[in-house]
C-alpha positions as a LaTeX table, in Angstrom:
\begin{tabular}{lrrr}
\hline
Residue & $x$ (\AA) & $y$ (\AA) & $z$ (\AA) \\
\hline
Unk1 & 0.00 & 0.00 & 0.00 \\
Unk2 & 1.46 & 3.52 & $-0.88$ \\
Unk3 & 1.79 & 6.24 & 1.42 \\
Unk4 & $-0.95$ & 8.08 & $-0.52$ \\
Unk5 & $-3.42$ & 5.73 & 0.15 \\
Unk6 & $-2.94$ & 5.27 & 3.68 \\
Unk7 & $-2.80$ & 9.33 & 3.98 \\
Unk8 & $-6.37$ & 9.25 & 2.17 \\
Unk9 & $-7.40$ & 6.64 & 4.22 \\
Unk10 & $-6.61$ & 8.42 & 7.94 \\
Unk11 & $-8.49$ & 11.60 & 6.29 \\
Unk12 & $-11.39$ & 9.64 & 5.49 \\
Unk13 & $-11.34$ & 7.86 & 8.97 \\
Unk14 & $-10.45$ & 11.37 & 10.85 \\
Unk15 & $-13.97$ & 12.78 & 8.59 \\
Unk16 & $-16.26$ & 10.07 & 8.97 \\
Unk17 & $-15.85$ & 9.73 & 12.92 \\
Unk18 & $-16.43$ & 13.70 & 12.92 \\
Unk19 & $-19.28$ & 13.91 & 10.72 \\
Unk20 & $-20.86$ & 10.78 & 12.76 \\
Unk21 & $-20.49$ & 12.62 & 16.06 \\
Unk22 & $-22.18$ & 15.06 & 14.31 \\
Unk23 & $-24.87$ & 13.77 & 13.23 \\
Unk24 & $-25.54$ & 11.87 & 16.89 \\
Unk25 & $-25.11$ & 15.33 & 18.37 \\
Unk26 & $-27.96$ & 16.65 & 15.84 \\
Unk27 & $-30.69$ & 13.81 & 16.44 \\
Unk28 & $-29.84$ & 14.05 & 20.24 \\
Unk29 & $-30.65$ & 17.64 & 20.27 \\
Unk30 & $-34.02$ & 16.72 & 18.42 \\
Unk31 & $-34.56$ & 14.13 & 20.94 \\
Unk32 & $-34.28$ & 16.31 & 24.03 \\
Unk33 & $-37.24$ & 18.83 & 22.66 \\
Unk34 & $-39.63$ & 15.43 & 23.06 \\
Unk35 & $-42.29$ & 15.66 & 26.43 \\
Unk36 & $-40.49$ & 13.93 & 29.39 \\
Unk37 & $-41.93$ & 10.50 & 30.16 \\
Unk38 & $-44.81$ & 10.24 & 32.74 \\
Unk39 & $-42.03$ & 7.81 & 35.28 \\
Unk40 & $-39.80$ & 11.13 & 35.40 \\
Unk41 & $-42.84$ & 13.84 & 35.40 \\
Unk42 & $-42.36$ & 16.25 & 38.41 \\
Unk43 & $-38.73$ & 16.69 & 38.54 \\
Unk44 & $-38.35$ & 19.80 & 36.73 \\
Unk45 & $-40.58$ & 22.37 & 36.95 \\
Unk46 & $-41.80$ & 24.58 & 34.35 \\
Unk47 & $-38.95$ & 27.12 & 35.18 \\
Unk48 & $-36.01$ & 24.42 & 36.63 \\
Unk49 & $-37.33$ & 22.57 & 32.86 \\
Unk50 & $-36.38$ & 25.66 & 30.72 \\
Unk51 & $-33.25$ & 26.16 & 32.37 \\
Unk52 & $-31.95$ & 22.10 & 31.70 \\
Unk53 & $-32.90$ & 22.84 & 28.35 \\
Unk54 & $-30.55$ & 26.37 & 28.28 \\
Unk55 & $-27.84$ & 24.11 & 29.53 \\
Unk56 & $-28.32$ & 21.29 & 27.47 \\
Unk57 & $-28.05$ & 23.88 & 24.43 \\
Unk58 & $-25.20$ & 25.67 & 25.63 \\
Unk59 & $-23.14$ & 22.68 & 26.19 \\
Unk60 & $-24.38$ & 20.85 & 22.64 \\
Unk61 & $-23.36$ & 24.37 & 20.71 \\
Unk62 & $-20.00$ & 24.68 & 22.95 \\
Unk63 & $-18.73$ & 20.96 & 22.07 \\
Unk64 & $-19.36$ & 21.33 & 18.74 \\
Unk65 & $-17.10$ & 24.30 & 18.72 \\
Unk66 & $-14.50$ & 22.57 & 20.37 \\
Unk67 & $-14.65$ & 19.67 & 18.41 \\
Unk68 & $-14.81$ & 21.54 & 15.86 \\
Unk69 & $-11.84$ & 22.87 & 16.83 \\
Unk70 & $-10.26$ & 20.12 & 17.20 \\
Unk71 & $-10.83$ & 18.12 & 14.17 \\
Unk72 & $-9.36$ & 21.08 & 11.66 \\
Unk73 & $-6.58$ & 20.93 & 13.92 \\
Unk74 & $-5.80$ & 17.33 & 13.12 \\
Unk75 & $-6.77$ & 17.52 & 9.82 \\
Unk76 & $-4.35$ & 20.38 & 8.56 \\
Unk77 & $-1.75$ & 19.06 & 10.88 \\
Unk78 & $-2.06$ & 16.17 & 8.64 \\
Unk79 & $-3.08$ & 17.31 & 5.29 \\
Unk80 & 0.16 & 20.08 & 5.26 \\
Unk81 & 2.21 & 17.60 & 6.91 \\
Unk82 & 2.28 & 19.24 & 9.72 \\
Unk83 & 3.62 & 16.21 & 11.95 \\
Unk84 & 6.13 & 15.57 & 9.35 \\
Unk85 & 7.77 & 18.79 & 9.86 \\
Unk86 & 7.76 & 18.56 & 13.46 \\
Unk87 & 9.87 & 15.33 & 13.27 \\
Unk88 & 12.34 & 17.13 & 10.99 \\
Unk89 & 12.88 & 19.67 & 13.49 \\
Unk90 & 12.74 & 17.65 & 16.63 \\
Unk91 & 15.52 & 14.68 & 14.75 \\
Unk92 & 17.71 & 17.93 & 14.11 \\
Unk93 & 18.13 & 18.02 & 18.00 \\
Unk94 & 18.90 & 15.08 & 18.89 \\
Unk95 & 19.94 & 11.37 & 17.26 \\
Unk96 & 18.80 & 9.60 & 20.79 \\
Unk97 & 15.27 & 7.81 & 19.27 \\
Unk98 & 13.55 & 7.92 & 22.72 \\
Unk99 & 14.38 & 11.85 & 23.01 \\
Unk100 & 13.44 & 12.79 & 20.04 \\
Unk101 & 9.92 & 10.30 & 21.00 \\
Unk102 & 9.89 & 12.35 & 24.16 \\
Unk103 & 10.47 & 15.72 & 22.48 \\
Unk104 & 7.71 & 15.29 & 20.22 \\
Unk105 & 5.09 & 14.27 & 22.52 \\
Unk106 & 5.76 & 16.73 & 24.83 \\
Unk107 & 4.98 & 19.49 & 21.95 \\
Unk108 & 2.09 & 17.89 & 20.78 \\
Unk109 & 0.86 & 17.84 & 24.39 \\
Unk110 & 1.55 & 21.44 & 25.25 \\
Unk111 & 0.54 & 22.48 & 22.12 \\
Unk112 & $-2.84$ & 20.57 & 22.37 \\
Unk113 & $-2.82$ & 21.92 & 25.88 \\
Unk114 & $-2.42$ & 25.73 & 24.88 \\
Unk115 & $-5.46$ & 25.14 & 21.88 \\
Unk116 & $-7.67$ & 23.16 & 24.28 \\
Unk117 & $-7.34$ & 25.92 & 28.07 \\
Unk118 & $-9.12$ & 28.63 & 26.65 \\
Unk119 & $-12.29$ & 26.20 & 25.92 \\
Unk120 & $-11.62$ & 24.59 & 29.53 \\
Unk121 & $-11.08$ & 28.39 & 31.23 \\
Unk122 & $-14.71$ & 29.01 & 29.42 \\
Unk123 & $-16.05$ & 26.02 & 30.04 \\
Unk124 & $-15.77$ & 26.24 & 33.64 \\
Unk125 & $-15.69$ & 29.77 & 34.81 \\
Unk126 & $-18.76$ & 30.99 & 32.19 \\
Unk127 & $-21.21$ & 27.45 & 30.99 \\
Unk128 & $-20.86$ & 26.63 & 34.87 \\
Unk129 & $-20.56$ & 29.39 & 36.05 \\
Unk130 & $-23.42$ & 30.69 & 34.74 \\
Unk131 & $-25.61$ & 27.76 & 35.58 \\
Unk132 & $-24.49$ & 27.85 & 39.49 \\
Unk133 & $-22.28$ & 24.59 & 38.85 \\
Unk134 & $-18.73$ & 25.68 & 39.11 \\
Unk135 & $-16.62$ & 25.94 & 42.32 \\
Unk136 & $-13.62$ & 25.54 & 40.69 \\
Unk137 & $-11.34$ & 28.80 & 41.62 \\
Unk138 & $-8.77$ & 30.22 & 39.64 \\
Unk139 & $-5.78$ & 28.94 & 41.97 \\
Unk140 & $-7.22$ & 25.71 & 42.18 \\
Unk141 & $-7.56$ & 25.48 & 38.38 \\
Unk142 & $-3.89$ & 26.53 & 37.81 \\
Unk143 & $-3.12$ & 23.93 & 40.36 \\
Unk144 & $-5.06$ & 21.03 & 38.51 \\
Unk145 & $-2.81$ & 22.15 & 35.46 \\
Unk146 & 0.36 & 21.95 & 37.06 \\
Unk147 & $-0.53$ & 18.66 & 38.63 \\
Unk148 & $-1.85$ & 17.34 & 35.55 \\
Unk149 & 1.69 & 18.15 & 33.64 \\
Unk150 & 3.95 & 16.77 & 36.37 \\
Unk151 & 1.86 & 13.36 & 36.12 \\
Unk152 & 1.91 & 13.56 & 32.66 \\
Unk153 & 5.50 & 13.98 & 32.14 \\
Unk154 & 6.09 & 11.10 & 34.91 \\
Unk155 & 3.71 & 8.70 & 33.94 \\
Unk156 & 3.24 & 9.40 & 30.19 \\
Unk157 & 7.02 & 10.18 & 29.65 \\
Unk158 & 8.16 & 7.18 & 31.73 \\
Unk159 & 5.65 & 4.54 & 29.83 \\
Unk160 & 6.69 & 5.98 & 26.41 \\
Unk161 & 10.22 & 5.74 & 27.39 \\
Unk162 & 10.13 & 2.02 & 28.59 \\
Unk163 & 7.78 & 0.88 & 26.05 \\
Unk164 & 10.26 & 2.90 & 23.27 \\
Unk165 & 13.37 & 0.70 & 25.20 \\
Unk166 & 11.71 & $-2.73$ & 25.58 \\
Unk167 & 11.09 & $-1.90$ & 21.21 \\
Unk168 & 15.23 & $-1.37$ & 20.40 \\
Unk169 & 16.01 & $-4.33$ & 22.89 \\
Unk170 & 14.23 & $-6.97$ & 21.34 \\
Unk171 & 12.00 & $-5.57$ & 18.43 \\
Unk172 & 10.50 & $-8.99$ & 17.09 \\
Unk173 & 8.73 & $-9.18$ & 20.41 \\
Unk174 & 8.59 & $-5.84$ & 21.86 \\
Unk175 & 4.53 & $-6.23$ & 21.06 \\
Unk176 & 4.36 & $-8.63$ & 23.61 \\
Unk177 & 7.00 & $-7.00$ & 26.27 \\
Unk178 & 5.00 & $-3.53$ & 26.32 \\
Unk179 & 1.37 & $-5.66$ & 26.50 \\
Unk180 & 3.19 & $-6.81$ & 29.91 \\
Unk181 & 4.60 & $-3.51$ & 31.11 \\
Unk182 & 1.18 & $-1.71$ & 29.73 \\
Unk183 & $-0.65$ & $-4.38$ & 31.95 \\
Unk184 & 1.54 & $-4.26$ & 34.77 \\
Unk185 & 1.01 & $-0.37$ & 35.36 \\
Unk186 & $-2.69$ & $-0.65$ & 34.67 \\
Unk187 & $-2.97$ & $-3.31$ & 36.90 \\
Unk188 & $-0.88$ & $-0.85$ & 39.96 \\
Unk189 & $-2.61$ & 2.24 & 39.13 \\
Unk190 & $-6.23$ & 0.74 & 39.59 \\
Unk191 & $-4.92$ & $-1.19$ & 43.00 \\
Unk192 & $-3.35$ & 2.22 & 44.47 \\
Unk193 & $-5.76$ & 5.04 & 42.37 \\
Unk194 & $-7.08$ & 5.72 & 45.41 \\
Unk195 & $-4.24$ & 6.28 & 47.44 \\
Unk196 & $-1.67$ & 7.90 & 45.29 \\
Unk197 & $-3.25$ & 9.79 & 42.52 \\
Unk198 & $-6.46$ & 11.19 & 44.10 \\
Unk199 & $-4.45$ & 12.74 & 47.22 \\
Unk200 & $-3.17$ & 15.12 & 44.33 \\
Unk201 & $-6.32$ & 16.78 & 43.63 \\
Unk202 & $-8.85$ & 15.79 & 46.50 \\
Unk203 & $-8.94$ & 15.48 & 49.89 \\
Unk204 & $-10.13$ & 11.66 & 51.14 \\
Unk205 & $-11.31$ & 11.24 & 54.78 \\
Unk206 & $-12.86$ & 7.88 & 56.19 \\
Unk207 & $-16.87$ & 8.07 & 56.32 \\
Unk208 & $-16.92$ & 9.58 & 59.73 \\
Unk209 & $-19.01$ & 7.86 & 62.76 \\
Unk210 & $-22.54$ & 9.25 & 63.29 \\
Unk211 & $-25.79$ & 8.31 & 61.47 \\
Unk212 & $-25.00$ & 7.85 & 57.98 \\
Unk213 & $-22.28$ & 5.79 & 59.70 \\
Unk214 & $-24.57$ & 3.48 & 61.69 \\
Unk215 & $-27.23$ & 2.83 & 58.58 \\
Unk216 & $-23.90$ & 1.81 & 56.15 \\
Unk217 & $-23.26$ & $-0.62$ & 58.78 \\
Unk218 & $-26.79$ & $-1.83$ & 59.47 \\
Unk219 & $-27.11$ & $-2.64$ & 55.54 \\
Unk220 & $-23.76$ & $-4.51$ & 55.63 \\
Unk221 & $-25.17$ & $-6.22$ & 58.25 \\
Unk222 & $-28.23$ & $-7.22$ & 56.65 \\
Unk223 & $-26.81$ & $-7.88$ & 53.26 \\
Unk224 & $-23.47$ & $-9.81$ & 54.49 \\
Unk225 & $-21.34$ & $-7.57$ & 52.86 \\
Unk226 & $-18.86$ & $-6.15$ & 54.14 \\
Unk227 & $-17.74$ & $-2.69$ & 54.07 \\
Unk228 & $-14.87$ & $-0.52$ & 55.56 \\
Unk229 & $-13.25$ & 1.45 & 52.88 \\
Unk230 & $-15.61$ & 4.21 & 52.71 \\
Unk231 & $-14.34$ & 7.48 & 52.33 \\
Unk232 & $-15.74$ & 10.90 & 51.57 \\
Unk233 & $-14.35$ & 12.97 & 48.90 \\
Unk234 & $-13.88$ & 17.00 & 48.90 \\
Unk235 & $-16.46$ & 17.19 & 45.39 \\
Unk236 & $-17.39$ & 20.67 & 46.05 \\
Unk237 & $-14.50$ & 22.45 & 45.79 \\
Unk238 & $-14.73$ & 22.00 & 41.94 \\
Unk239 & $-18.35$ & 21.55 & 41.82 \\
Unk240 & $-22.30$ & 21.22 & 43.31 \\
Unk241 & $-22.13$ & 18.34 & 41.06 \\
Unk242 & $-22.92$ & 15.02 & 43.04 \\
Unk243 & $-21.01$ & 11.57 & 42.38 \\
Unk244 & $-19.97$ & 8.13 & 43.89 \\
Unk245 & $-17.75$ & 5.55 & 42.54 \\
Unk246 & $-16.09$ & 2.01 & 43.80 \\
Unk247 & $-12.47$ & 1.55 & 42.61 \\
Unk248 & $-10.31$ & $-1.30$ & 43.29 \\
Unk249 & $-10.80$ & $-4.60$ & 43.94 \\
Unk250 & $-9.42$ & $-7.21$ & 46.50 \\
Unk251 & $-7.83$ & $-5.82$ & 49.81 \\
Unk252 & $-7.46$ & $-2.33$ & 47.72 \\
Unk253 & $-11.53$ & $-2.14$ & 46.86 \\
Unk254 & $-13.05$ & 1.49 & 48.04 \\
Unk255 & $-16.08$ & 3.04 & 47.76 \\
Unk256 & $-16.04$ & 6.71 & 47.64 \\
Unk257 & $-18.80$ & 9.45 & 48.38 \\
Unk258 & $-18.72$ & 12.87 & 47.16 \\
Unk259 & $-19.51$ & 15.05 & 50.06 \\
Unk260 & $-21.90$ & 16.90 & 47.90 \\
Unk261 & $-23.53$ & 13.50 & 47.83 \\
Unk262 & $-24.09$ & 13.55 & 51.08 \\
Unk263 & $-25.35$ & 17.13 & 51.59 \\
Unk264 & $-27.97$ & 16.53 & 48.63 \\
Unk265 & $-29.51$ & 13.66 & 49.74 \\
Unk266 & $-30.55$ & 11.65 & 52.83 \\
Unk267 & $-29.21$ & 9.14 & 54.81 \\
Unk268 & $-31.64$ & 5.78 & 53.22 \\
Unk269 & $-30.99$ & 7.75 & 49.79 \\
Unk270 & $-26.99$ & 7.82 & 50.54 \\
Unk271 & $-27.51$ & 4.35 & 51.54 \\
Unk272 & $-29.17$ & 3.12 & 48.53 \\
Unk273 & $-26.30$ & 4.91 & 46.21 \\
Unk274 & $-23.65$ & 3.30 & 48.22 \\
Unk275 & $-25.62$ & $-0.50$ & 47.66 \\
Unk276 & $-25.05$ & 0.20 & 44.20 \\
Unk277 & $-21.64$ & 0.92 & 44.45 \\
Unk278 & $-21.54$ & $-2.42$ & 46.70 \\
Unk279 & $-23.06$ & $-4.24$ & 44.05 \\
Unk280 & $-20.50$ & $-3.77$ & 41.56 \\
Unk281 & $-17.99$ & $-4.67$ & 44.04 \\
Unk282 & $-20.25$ & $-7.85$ & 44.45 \\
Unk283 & $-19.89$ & $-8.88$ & 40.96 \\
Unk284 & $-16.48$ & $-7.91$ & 40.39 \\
Unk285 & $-17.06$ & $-5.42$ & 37.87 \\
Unk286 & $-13.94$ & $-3.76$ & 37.54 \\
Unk287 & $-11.49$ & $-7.17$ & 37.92 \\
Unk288 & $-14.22$ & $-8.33$ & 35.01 \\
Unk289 & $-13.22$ & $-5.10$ & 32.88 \\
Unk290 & $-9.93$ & $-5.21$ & 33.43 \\
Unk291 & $-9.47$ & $-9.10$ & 32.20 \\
Unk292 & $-11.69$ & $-8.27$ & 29.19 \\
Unk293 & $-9.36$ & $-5.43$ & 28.23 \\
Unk294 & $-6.31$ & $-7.97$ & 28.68 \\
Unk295 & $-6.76$ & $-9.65$ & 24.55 \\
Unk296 & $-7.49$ & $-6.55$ & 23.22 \\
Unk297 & $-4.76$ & $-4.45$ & 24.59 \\
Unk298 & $-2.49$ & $-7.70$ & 23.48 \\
Unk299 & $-4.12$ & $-7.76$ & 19.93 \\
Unk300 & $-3.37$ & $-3.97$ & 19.83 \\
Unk301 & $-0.12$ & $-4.25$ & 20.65 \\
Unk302 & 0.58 & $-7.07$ & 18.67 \\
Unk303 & $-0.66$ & $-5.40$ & 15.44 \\
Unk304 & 1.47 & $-2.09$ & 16.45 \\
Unk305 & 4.32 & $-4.42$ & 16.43 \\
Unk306 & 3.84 & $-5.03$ & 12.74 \\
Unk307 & 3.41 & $-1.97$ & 11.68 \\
Unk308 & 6.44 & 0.29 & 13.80 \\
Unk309 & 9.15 & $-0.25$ & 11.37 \\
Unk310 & 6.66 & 1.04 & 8.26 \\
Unk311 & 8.38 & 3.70 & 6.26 \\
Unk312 & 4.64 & 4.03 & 4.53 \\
Unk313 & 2.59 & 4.96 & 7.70 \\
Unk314 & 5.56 & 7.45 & 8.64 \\
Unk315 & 5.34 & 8.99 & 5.09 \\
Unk316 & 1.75 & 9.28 & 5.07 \\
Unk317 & 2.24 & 11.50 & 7.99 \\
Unk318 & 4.49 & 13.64 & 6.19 \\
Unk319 & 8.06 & 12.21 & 7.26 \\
Unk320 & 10.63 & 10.24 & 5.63 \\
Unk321 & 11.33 & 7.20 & 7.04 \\
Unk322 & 9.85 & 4.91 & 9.87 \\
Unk323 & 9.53 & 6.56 & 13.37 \\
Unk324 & 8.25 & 5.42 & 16.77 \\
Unk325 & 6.54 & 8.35 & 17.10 \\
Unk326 & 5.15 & 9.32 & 13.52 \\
Unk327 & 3.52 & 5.30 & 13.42 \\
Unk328 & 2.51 & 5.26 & 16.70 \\
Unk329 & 0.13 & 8.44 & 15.80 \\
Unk330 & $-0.89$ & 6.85 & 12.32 \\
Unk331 & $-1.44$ & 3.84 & 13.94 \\
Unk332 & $-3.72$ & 5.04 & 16.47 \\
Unk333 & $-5.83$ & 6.67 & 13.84 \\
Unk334 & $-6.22$ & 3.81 & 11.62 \\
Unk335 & $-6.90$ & 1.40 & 14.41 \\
Unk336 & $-9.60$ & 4.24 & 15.90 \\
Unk337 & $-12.64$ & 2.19 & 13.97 \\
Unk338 & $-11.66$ & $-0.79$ & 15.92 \\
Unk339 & $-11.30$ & 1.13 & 18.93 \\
Unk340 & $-14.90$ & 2.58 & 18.17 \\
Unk341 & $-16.44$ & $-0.83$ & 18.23 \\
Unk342 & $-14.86$ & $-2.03$ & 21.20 \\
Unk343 & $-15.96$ & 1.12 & 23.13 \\
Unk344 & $-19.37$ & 0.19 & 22.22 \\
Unk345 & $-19.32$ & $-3.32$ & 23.34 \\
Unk346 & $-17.90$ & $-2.07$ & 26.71 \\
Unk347 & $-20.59$ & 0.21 & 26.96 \\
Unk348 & $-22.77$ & $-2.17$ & 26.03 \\
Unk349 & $-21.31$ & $-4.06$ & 29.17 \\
Unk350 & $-20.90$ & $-0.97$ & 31.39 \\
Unk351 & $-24.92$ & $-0.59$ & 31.15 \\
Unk352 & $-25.43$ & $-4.23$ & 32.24 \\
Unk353 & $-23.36$ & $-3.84$ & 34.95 \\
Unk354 & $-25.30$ & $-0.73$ & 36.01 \\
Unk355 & $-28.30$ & $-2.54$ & 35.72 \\
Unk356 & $-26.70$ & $-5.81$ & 37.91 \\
Unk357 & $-25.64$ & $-3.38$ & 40.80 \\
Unk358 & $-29.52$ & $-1.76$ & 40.38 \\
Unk359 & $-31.11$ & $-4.80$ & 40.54 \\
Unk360 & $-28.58$ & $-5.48$ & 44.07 \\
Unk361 & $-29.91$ & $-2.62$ & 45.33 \\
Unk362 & $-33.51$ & $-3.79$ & 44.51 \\
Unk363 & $-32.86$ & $-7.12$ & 46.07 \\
Unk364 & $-32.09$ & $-5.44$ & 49.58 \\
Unk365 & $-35.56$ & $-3.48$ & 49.29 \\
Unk366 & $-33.75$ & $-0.20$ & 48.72 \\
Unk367 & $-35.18$ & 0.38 & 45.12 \\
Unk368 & $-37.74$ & 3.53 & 45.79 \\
Unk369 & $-34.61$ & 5.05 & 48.03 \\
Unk370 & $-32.29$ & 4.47 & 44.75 \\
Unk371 & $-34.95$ & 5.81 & 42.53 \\
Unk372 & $-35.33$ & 9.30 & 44.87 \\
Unk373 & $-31.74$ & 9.58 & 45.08 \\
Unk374 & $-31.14$ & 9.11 & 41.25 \\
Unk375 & $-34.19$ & 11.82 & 40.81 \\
Unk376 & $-32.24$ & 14.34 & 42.98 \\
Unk377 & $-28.72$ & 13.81 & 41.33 \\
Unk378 & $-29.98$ & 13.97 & 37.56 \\
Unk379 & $-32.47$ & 17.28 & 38.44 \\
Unk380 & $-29.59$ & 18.48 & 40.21 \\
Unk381 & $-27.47$ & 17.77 & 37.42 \\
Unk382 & $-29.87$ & 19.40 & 34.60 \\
Unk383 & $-29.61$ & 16.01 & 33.36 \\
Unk384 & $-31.25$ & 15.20 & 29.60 \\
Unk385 & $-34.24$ & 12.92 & 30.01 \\
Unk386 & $-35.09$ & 12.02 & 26.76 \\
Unk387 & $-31.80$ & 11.73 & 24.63 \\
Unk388 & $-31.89$ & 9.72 & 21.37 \\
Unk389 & $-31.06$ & 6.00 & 21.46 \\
Unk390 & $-28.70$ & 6.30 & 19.08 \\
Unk391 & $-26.57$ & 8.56 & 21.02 \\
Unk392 & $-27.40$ & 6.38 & 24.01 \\
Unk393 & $-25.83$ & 3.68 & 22.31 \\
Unk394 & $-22.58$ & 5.13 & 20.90 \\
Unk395 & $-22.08$ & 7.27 & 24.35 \\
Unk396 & $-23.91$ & 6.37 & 27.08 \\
Unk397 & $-21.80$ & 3.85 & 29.83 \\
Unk398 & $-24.74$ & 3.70 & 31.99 \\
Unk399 & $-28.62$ & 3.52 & 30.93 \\
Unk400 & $-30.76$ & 6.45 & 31.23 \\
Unk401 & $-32.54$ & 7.62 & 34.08 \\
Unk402 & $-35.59$ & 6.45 & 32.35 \\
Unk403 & $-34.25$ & 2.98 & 31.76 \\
Unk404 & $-32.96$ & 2.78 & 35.35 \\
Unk405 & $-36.20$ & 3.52 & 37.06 \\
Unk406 & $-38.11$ & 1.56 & 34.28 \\
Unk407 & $-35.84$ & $-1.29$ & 35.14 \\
Unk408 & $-36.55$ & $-0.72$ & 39.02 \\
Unk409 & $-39.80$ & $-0.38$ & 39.12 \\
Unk410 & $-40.81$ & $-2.74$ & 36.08 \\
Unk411 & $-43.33$ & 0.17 & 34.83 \\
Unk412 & $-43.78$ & 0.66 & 31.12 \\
Unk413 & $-42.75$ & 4.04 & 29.63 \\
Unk414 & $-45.08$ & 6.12 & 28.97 \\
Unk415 & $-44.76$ & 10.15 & 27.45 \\
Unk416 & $-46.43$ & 12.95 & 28.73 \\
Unk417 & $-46.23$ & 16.40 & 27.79 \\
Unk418 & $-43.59$ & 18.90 & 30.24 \\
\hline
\end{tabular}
């Protein structure tokens, strides 16, 4: 295959996934002008109702700015060889193939990073801002920056640079070398997430003793499951936004409440949320994800190993010969459609999980508590209640409200006008 072919073929893949987000984002935006179903009626008044919808516009107009944005980026970079240049300059540096890797990451990243702040700085401090969701201040921001570089340059820089090293010490099976040092870190960073990345940005304190406390316990009680890494993160200094997750799994499983969680809803609603982080912990969820990720990362890498000494792919990006860096990128474009359809079968399996930890929650007779509390977070939220299916589908990792209470309460859906 010539080097003009594969560069047509990136700018046909770059196009089509644009133009299909596109047209997703237009039918959702349809979708979200239909009446909102009779099981979600009362939520939003008429006034609360027109401001979800302000919200939901102003977000749907800025991404497709940003994306926008971002796709003419890409697609110039490419189409003026743009990346191709950069390698010329960056080689001219220095003849050490892991520098010059380095080097040319690092501009891409702060040159991404410099396109992509003023959209964040807007994002934020006016869309919510304006809709009374943003906490974030200006130090902290800066702060969240400077953070995010350091880990960056530490855990990006370090993986490229041993993945780049295992590939000029044995190149016939670096593939399957950098699947196990790929693995290896994945594997440490979800055991100690928690514990060493978190701390960075958020504060974590142990679920204090008191009420909330006392009803945790009673449930683990009752459901023989138990329960001790709870902990209560600082949410609100970013945003009113409420959230819980479990991470982890073994010794190192934690569940983890957002203490605007706990100031929005009561102490059988808090309960119910925290079942449903339980059940996933019950069913393994995230050891399940992980070992289904396993083959594909290995079939990824095993294909990249193939395809790293290419002059073509390096060419089509505009350079001269094969590059770690220059394939790496083409690669990751050409393997994005198979990337695409893996992302929907995981979300495809992240909305049957939701769904499994639900129905945990329903078998321990907290389902009307999980409904109320799921109510509260998604009108707090200015969630969408009727998005298209489609976009559902291709986007959504859990299952709409509507689905979730549907699925709770085993009512058929009905519409009603708002």
């Amino acid at each position: 295959m010539s080097p003009q072919t594969v560069f047509f073929i990136i700018l046909v893949i770059l196009t089509a996934d644009f133009v299909s987000e596109r047209i997703l984002s237009a039918l959702n935006v349809k979708s979200s002008k239909k009446p909102i179903p009779d099981l979600l009626s009362g939520i939003y008044d008429q006034d609360k109702y027109q401001k979800q919808q302000s919200y939901f516009r102003a977000n749907t107009r800025f991404g497709l700015l940003t994306s926008t944005v971002s796709f003419l980026v890409i697609f110039l970079m490419i189409v003026f060889g743009g990346f191709g240049w950069l390698d010329g300059i960056v080689q001219r540096w220095t003849a050490n193939p892991i520098l010059v890797s380095l080097i040319f990451f690092g501009i891409l990243f702060l040159a991404n990073d410099i396109i992509s702040t003023p959209f964040e700085i807007y994002d934020i401090f006016v869309i919510e801002e304006r809709f009374g969701f943003n906490k974030t201040t200006p130090k902290t921001f800066i702060l969240d920056k400077l953070k995010g570089y350091a880990l960056t340059a530490v855990l990006g820089g370090g993986i490229i640079a041993l993945v780049m090293w295992f590939y000029q010490l044995n190149p016939q099976y670096f593939w399957l070398i950098a699947w196990a040092c790929v693995t290896s870190v994945s594997l440490f960073i979800s055991l100690f997430y928690s514990e060493l990345i978190v701390p960075l940005f958020n504060k974590q304190t142990p679920l204090e003793a008191g009420e909330l406390r006392d009803a945790i316990e009673k449930f683990s009680k009752k459901a023989g499951f138990e329960l001790k890494n709870i902990f209560v993160i600082d949410g609100s200094k970013r945003s009113t936004k409420a959230n819980a997750y479990f991470t982890g799994f073994w010794k190192k499983k934690r569940i983890v409440l957002y203490d605007t969680l706990i100031n929005d809803l009561d102490t059988a609603e808090i309960v119910a949320v925290l079942a449903h982080e339980a059940g996933h912990s019950k069913y393994k969820h995230t050891l399940r994800n992980i070992l289904i990720n396993l083959p594909y990362t290995l079939l990824m890498f095993f294909l990249l190993g193939l395809i790293l000494r290419s002059d073509v792919l390096a060419q089509a990006l505009g350079g001269k010969e094969a590059s770690f860096h220059l394939n790496i990128l083409a690669f990751g474009i050409l393997y994005s459609p198979v990337s695409m359809m893996l992302g929907l079968a995981m979300n495809v399996l992240s909305r049957k999980h939701e769904y499994q930890a639900d129905g945990y929650v329903k078998e321990n007779k907290m389902g009307e508590q999980l409904i109320s509390a799921l109510k509260k977070i998604s009108s707090k939220s200015l969630s969408n209640f009727t998005p298209h299916p489609a976009y559902v589908f291709v986007n959504y990792s859990h299952p709409t409200l509507l689905q979730r209470v549907e699925k709770l309460t085993n009512s058929p859906v009905n519409q009603s006008t708002n």
